[in-house]
C-alpha positions as CSV (number, residue, x, y, z in Angstrom):
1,X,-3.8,-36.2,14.2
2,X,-4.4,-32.5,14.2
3,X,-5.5,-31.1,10.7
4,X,-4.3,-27.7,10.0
5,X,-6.0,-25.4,7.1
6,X,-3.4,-23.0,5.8
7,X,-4.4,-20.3,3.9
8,X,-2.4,-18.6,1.7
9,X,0.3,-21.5,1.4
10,X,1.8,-19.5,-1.7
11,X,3.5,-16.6,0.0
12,X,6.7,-16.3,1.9
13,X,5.4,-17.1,5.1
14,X,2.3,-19.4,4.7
15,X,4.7,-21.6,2.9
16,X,7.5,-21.7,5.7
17,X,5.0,-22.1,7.9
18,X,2.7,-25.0,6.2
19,X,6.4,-26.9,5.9
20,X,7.1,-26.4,9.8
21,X,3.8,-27.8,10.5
22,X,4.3,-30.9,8.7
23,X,7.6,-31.2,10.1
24,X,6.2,-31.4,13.0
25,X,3.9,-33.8,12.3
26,X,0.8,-32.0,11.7
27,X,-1.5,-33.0,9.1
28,X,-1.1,-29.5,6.7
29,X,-4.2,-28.9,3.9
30,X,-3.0,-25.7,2.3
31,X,-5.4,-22.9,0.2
32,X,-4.0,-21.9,-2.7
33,X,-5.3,-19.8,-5.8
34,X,-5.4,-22.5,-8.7
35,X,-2.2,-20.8,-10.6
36,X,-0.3,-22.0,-7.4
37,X,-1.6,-25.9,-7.6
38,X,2.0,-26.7,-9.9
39,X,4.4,-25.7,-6.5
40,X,2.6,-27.8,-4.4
41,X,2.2,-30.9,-6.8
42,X,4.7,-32.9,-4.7
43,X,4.6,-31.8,-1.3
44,X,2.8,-34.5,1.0
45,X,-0.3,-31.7,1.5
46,X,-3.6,-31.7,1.0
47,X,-4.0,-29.2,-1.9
48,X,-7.5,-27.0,-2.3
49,X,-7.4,-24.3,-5.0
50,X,-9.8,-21.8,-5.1
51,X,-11.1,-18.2,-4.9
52,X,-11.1,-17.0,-1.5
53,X,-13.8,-14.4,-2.6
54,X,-16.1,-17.7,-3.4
55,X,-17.8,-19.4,-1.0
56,X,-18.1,-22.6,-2.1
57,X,-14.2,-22.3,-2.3
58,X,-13.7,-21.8,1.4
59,X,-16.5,-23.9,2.5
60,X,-14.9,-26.9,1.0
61,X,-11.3,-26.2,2.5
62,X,-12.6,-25.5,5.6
63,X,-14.4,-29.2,6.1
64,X,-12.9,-31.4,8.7
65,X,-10.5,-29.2,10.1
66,X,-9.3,-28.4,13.8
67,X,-7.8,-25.0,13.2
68,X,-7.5,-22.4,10.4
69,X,-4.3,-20.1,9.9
70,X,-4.9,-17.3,7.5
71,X,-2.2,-15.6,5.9
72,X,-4.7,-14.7,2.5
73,X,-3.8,-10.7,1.9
């Protein structure tokens, strides 16, 4: 199964699109800032909060994944 990083999972359209890529059948790990963890408590995705400014933040979210999609402002 394809992993998909998205970043920015939060806003209007990294959220429609993290949904449309587990709806079809993706497997969706979303980057969120850690004030953002509570909306995504029950959504079948892999959740990484973080900083995008920190590197260790990124780094982590970024391991084992085919493809990134970055929506971070």
């Amino acid at each position: 199964m394809i992993k998909v990083l998205v970043t920015g999972a939060a806003g209007y359209v990294g959220n429609r699109v993290s949904f449309e890529l587990k709806k079809l059948g993706y497997s969706v790990r979303v980057f969120i800032k850690p004030e953002h963890k509570e909306q995504f408590k029950d959504s079948g995705f892999e959740v990484y909060a973080g900083d995008v400014l920190e590197f260790e933040s990124i780094d982590k979210a970024c391991k084992d994944v085919d493809t990134i999609i970055h929506f971070i402002a």
